[in-house]
C-alpha atoms as a printed R data frame, in Angstrom:
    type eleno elety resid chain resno       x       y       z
1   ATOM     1    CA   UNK     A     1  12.993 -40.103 -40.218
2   ATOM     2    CA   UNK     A     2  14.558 -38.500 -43.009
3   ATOM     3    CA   UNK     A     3  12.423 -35.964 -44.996
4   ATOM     4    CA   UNK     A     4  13.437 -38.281 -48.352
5   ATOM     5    CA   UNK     A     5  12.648 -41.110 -45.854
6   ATOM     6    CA   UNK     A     6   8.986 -39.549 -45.001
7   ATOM     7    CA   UNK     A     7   8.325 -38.871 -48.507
8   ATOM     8    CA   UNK     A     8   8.903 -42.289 -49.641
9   ATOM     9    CA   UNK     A     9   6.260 -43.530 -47.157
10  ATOM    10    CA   UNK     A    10   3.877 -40.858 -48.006
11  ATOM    11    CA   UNK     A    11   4.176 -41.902 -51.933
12  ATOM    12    CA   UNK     A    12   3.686 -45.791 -50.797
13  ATOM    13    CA   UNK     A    13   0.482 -44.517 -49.214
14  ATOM    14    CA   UNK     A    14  -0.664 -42.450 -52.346
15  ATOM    15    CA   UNK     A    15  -0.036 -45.974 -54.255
16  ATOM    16    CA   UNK     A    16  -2.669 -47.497 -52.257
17  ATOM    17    CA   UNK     A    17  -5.045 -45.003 -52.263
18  ATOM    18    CA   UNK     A    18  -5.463 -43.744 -55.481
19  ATOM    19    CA   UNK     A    19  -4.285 -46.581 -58.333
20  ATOM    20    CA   UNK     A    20  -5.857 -44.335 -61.054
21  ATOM    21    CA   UNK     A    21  -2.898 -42.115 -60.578
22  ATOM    22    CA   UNK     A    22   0.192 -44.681 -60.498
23  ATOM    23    CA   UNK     A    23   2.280 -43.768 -63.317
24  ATOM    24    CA   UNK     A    24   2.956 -39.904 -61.701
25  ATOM    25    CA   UNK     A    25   3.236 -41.270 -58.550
26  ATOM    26    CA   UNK     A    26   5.748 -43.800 -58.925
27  ATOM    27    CA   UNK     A    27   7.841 -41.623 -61.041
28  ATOM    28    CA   UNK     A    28   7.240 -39.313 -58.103
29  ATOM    29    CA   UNK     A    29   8.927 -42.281 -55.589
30  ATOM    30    CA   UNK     A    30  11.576 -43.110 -58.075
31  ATOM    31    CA   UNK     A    31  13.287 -39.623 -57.411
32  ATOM    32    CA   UNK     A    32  12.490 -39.938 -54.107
33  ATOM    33    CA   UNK     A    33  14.056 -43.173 -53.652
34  ATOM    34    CA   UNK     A    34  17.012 -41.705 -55.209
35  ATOM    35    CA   UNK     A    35  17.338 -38.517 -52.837
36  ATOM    36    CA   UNK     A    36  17.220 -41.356 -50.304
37  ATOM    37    CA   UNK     A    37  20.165 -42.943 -51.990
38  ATOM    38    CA   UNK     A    38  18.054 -46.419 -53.069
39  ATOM    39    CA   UNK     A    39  19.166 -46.153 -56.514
40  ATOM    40    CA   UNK     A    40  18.785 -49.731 -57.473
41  ATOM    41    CA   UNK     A    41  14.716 -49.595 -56.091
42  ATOM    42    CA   UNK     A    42  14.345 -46.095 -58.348
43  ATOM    43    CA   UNK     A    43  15.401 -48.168 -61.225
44  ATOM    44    CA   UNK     A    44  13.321 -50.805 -60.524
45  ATOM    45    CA   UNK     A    45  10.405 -49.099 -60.546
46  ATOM    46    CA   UNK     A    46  11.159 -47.197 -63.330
47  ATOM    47    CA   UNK     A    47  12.189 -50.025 -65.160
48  ATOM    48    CA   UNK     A    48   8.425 -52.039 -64.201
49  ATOM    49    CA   UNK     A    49   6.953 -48.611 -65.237
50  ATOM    50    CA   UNK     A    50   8.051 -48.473 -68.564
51  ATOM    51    CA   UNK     A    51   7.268 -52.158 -68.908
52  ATOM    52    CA   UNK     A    52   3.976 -51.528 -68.016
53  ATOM    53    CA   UNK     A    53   3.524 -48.476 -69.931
54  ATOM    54    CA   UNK     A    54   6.320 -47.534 -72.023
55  ATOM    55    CA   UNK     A    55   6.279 -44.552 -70.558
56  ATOM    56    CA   UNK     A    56   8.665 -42.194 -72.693
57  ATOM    57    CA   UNK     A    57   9.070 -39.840 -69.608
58  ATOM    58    CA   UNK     A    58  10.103 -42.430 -67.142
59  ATOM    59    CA   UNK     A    59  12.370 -43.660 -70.031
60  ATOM    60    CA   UNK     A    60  14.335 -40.261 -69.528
61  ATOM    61    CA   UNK     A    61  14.303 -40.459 -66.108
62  ATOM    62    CA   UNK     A    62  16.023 -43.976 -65.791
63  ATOM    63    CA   UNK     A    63  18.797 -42.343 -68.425
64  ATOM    64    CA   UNK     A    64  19.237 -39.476 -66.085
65  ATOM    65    CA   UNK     A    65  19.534 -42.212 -63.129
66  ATOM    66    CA   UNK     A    66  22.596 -44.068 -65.250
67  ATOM    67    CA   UNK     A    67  24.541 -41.262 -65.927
68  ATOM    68    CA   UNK     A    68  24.046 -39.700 -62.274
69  ATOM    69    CA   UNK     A    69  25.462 -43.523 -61.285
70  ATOM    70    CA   UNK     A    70  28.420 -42.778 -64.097
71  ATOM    71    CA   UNK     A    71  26.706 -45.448 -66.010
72  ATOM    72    CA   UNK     A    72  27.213 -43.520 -69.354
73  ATOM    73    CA   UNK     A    73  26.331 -46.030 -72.053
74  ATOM    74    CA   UNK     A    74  23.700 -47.698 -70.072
75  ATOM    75    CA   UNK     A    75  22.010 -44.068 -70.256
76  ATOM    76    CA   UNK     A    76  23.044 -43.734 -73.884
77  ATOM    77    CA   UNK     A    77  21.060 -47.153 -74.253
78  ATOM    78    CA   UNK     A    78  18.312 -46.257 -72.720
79  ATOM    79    CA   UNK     A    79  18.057 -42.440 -75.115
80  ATOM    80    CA   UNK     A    80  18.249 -45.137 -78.008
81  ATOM    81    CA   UNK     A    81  15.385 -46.971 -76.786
82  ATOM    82    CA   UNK     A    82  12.971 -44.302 -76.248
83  ATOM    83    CA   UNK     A    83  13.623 -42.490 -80.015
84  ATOM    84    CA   UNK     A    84  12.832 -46.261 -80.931
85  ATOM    85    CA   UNK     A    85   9.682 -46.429 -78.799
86  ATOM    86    CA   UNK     A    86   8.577 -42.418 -79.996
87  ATOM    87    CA   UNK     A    87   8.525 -43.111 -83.942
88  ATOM    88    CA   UNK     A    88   5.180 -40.950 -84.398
89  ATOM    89    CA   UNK     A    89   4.231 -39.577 -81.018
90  ATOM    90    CA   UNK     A    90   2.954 -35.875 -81.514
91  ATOM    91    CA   UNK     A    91   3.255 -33.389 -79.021
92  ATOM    92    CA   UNK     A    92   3.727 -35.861 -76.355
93  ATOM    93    CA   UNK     A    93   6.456 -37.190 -77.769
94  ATOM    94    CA   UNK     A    94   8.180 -33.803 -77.954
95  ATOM    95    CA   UNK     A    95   7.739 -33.475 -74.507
96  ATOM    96    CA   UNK     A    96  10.367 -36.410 -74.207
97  ATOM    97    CA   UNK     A    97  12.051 -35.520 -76.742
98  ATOM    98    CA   UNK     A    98  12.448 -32.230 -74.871
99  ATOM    99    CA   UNK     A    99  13.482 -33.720 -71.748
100 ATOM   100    CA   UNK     A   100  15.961 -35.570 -73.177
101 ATOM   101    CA   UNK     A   101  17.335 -32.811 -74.551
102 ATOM   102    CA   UNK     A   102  17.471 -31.203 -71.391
103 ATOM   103    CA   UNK     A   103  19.432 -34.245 -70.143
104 ATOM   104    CA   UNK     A   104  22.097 -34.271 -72.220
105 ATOM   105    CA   UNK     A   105  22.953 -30.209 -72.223
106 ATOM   106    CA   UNK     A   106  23.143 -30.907 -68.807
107 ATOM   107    CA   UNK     A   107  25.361 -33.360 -69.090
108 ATOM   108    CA   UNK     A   108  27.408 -31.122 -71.411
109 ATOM   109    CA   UNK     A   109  26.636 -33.323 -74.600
110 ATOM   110    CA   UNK     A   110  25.449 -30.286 -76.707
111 ATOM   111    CA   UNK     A   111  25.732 -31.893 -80.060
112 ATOM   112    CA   UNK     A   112  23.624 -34.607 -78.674
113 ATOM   113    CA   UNK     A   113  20.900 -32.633 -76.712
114 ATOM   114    CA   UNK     A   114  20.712 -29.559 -79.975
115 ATOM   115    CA   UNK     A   115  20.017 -33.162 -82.034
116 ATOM   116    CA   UNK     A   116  16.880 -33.814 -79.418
117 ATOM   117    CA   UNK     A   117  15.351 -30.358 -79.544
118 ATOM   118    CA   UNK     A   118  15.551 -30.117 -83.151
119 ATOM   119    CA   UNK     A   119  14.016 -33.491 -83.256
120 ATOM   120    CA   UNK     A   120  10.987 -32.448 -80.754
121 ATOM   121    CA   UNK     A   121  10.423 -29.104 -82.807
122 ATOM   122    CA   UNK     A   122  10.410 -30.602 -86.171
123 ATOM   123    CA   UNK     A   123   7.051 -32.974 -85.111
124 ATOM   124    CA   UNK     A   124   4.994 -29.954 -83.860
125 ATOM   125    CA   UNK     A   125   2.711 -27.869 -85.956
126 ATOM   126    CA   UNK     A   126   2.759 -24.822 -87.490
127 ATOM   127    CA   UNK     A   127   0.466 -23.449 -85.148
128 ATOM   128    CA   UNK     A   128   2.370 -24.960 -81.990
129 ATOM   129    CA   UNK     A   129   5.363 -23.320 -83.147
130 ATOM   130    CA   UNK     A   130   3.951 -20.152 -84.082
131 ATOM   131    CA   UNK     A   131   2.356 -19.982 -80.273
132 ATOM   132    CA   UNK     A   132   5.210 -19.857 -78.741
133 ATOM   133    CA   UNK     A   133   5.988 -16.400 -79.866
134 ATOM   134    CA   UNK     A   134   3.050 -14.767 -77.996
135 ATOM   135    CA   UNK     A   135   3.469 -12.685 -74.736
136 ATOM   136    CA   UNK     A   136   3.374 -15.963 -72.776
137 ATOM   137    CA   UNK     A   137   4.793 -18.534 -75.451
138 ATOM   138    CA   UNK     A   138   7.021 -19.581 -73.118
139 ATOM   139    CA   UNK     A   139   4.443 -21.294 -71.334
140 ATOM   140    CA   UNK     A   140   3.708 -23.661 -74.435
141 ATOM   141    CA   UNK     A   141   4.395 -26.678 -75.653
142 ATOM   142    CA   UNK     A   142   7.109 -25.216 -78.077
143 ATOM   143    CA   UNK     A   143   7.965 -22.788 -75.582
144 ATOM   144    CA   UNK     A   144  10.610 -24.700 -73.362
145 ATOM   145    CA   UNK     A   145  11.631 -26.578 -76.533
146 ATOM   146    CA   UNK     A   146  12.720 -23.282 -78.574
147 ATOM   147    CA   UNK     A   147  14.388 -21.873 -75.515
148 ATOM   148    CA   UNK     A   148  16.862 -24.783 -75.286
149 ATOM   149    CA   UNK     A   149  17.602 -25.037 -79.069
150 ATOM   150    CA   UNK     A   150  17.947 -21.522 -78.880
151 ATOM   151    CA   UNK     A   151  20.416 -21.800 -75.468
152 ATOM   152    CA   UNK     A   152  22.258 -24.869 -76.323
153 ATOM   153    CA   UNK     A   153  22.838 -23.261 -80.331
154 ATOM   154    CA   UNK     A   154  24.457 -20.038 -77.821
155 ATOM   155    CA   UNK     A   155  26.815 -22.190 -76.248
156 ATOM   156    CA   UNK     A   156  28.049 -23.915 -79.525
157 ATOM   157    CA   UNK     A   157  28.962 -20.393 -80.818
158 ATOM   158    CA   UNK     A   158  26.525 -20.725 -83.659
159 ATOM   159    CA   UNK     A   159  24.477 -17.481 -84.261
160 ATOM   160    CA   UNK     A   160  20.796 -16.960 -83.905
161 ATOM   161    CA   UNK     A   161  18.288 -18.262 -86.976
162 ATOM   162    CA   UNK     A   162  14.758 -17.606 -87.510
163 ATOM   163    CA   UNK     A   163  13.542 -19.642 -85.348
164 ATOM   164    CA   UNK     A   164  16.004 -18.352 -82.083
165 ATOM   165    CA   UNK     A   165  14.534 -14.594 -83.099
166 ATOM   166    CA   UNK     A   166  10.783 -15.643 -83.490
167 ATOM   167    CA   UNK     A   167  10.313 -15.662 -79.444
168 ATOM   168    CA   UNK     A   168  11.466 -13.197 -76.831
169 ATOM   169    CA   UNK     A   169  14.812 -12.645 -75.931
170 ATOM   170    CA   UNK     A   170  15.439 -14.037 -72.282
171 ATOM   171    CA   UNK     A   171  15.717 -11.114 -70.940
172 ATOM   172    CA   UNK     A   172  12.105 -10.256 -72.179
173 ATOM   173    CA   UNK     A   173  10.851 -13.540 -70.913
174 ATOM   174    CA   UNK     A   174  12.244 -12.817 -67.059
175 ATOM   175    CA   UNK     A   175  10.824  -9.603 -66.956
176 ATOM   176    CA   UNK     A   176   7.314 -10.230 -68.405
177 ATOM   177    CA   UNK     A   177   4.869 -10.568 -65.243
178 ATOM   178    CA   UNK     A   178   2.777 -13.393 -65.419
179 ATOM   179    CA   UNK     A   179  -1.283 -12.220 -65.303
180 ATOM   180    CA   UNK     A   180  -2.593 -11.717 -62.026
181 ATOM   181    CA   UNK     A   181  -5.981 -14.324 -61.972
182 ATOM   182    CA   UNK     A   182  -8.925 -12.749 -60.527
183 ATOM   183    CA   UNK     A   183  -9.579 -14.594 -57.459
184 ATOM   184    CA   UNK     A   184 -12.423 -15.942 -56.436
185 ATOM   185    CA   UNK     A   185 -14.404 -15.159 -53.428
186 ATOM   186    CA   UNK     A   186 -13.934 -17.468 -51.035
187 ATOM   187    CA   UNK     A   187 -17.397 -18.725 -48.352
188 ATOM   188    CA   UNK     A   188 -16.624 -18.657 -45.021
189 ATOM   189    CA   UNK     A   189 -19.455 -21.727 -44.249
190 ATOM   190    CA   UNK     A   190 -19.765 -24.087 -47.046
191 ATOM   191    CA   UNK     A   191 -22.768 -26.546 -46.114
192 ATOM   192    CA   UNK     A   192 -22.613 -29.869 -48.157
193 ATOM   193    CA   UNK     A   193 -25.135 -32.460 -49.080
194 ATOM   194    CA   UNK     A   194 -23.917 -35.706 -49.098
195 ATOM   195    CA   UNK     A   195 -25.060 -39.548 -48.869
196 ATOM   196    CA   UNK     A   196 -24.188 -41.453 -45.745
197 ATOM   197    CA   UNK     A   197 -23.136 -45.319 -46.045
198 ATOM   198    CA   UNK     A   198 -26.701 -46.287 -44.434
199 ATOM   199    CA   UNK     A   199 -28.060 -44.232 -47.705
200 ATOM   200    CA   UNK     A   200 -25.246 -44.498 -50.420
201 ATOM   201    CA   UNK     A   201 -25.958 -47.843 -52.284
202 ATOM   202    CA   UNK     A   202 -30.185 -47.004 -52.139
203 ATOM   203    CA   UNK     A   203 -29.699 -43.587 -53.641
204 ATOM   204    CA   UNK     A   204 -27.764 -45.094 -56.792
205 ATOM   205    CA   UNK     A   205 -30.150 -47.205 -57.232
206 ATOM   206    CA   UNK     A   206 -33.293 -44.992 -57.155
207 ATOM   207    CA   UNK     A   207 -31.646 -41.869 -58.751
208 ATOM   208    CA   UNK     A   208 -28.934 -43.015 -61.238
209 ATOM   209    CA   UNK     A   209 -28.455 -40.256 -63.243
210 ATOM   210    CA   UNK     A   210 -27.966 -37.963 -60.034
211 ATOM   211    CA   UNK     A   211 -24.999 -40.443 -58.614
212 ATOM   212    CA   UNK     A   212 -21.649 -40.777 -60.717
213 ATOM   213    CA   UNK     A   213 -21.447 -44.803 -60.891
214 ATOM   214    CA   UNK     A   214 -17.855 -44.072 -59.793
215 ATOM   215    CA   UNK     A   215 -18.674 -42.164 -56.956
216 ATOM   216    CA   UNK     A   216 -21.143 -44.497 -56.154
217 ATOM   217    CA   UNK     A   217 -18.830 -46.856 -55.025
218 ATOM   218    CA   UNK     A   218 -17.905 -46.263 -51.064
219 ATOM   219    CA   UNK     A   219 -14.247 -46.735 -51.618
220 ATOM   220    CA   UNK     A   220 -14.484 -43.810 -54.054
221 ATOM   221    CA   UNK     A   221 -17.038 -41.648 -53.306
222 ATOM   222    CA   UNK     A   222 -15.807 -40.746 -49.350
223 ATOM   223    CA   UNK     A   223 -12.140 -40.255 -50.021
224 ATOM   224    CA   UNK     A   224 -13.012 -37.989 -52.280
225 ATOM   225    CA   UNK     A   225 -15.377 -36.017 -50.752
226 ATOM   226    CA   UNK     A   226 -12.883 -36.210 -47.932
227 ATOM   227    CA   UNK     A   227  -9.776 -34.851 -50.215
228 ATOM   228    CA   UNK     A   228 -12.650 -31.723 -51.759
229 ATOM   229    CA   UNK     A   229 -13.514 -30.394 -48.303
230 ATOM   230    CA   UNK     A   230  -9.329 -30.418 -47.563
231 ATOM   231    CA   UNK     A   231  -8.967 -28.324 -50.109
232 ATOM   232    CA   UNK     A   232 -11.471 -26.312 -49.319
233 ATOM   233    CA   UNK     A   233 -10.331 -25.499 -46.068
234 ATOM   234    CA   UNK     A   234  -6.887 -24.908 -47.556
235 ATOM   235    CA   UNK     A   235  -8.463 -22.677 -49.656
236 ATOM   236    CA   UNK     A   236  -9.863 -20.654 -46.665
237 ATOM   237    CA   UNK     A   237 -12.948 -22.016 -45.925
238 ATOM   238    CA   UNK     A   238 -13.897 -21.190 -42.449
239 ATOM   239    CA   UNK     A   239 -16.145 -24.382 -41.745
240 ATOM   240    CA   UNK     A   240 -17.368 -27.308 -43.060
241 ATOM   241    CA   UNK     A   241 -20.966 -28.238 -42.431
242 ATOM   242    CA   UNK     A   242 -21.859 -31.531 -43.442
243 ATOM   243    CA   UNK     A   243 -25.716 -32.695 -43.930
244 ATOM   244    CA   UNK     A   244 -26.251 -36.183 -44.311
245 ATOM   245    CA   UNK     A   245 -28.982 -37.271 -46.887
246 ATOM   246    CA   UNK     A   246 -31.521 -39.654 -46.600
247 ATOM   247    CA   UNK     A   247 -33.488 -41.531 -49.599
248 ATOM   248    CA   UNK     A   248 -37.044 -41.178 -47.695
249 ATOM   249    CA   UNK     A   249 -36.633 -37.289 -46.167
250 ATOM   250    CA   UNK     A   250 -35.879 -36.499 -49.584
251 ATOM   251    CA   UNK     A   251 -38.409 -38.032 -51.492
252 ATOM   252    CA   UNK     A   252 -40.712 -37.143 -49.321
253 ATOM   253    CA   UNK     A   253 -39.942 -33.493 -49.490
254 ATOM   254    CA   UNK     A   254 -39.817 -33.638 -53.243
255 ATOM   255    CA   UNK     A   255 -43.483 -34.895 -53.157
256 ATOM   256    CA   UNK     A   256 -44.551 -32.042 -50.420
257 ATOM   257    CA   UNK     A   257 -43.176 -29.451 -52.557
258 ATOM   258    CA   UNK     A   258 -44.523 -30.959 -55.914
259 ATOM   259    CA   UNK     A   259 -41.043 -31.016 -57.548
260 ATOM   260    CA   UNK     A   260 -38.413 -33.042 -58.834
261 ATOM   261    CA   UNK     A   261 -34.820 -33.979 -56.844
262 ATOM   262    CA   UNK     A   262 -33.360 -34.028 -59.916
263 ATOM   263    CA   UNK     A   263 -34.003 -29.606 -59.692
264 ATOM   264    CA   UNK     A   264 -30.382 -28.207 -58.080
265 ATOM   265    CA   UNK     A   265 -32.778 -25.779 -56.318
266 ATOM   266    CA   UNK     A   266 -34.956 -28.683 -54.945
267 ATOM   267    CA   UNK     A   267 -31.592 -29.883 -53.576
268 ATOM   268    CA   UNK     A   268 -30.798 -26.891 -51.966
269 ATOM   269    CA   UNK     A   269 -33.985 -26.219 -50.198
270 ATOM   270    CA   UNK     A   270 -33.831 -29.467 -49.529
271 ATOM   271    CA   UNK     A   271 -30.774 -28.954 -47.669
272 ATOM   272    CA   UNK     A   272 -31.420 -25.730 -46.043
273 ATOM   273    CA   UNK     A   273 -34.647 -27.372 -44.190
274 ATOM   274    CA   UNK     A   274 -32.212 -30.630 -43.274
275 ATOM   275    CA   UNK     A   275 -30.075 -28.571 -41.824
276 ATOM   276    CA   UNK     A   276 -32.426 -26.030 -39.796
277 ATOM   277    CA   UNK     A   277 -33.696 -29.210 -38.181
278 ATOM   278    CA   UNK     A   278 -30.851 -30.445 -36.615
279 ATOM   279    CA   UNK     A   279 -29.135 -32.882 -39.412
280 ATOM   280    CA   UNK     A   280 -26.094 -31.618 -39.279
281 ATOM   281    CA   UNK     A   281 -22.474 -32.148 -38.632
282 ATOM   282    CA   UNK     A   282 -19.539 -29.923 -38.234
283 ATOM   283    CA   UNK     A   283 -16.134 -31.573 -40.646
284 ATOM   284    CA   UNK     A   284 -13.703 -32.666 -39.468
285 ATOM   285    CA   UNK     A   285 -14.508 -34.135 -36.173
286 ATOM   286    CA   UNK     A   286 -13.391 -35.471 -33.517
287 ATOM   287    CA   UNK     A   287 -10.427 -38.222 -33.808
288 ATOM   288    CA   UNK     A   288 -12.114 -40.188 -31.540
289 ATOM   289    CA   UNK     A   289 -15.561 -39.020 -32.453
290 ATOM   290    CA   UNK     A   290 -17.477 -41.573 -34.719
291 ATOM   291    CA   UNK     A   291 -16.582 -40.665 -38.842
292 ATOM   292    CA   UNK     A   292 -19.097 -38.492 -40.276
293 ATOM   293    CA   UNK     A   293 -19.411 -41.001 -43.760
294 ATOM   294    CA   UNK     A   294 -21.465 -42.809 -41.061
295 ATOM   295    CA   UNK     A   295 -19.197 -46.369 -40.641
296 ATOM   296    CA   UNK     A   296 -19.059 -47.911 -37.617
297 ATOM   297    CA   UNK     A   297 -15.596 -46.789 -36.892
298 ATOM   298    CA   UNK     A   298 -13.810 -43.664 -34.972
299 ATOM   299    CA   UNK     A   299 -12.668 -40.725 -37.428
300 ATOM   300    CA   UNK     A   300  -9.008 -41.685 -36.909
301 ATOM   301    CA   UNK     A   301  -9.406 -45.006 -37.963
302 ATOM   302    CA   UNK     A   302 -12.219 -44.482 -40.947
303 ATOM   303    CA   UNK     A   303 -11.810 -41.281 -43.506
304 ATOM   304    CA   UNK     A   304  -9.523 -39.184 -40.949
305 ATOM   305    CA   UNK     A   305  -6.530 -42.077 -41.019
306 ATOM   306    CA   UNK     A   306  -3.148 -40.978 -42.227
307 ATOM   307    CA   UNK     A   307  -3.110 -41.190 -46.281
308 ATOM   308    CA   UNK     A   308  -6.459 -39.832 -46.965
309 ATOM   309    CA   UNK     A   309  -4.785 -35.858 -47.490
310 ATOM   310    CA   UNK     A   310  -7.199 -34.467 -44.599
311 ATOM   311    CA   UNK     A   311  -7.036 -31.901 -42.104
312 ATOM   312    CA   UNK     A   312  -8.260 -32.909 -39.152
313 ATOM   313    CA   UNK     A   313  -9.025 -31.270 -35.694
């Protein structure tokens, strides 16, 4: 398979799984579809995306799609149709207007791409505009936007204005290191306290304001936890140490200890005793070792099955 090929499936997967994020990821499998050389499913799926959506990114993406085809005026078309669909559309709307921009210089239609930028600068603010001629201000929203006014005006022949001088010179920009984040220390055990299935739907219903109605759901609330500890690990946690939760042990040691569950530190020693006695499981386990969320199935076929962006042992 292909590594376009593999892509694809793992995007059709991601489609699936997480619904809330469809409009990234299918704009995601539209490119991919066209590395793979399926141009006419990228445009369909741009095309139902924008339907859906009128999504003024996608938009640009389908006109990059007809003129890589040699489909010139169908990209034209589709330029027309998103400065229809923008009117009023803020920031965001430069954004597109930006890309389109882009588009076009690299298409070698200056006249037409210096006509986008100008049109994306001339909705932002003062104080957008102004931004961008900071340290970073290439980072902005006006940033990227300046920068190609300021290259595609170079190629024309036309000299710099006010606005070309008010950020750094490229050369400036390329040699300006970014800031170096402070980072964070990193725990080489990180014990979690989570709800089994056995547990989930009782907890919700006794402590509502400690359980996220979304994450309350099981088709939710495990892949996620699933995806955190992944993350986790690729962020160089050592080990996972899972301790499963259970609506009587903890109410009963809220009583015992005269406090309230609802106390982070009544959770914690709550979760330090649960695991000194024994509740505990190491993450991930075992393919073939029942799945820690507590179904009935094996890991491999529950939260550690392909798609769910785990690591698994």
């Amino acid at each position: 398979m292909t590594d376009a090929a593999a892509r694809i499936r793992e995007l059709e997967r991601d489609l699936e799984d997480y619904p809330d994020e469809r409009t990234e990821i299918v704009t995601e499998l539209a490119a991919a579809c066209c590395e793979a050389g399926q141009h006419g499913r990228a445009e369909g799926l741009l095309r139902d995306l924008i339907a859906q959506s009128e999504d003024w990114t996608a938009r640009v993406q389908l006109a990059g799609l007809c003129f890589d085809l040699g489909r010139t005026e169908d990209g034209h078309a589709e330029l027309a149709a998103l400065r229809a669909a923008l009117r009023s559309g803020g920031s965001a709307g430069a954004v597109a207007e930006g890309l389109a921009g882009q588009l076009l210089e690299a298409n070698g239609d200056l006249d037409g791409a210096l006509a986008w930028y100008d049109e994306a600068i001339s909705v932002l603010t003062a104080e957008e505009i102004a931004a961008a001629g900071g340290r970073l201000g290439w980072l902005t929203t006006a940033g990227p936007l300046i920068r190609g006014r300021r290259r595609v005006r170079a190629r024309r022949g036309l000299p710099p204005d006010d606005l070309d001088r008010s950020m750094p010179s490229e050369q400036q920009i390329l040699t300006t290191p970014f800031p170096t984040p402070a980072r964070p220390a990193v725990p080489q055990i990180l014990r979690v306290l989570y709800w089994p299935r056995a547990e989930l739907a009782a907890a919700a219903a006794r402590w509502p304001s400690l359980t996220d109605p979304d994450l309350a759901d099981p088709a939710r609330y495990y892949p996620r936890l699933q995806r955190s500890w992944a993350d986790a690990t690729h962020d160089g946690v050592a080990r996972i140490e899972l301790v499963p939760a259970s609506v009587e042990s903890i109410a009963a040691y809220a009583d015992r200890a005269g406090t309230d569950i609802g106390n982070d530190a009544t959770r914690l020693a709550y979760l330090a005793e649960r695991h000194d006695t024994g509740h505990r499981l190491h993450w991930p386990p075992p393919r073939n070792s029942a799945c820690w969320c507590g179904s009935p199935a094996k890991y491999k076929k529950c939260c550690g099955r392909p798609g769910t962006r785990s690591t698994t042992s």
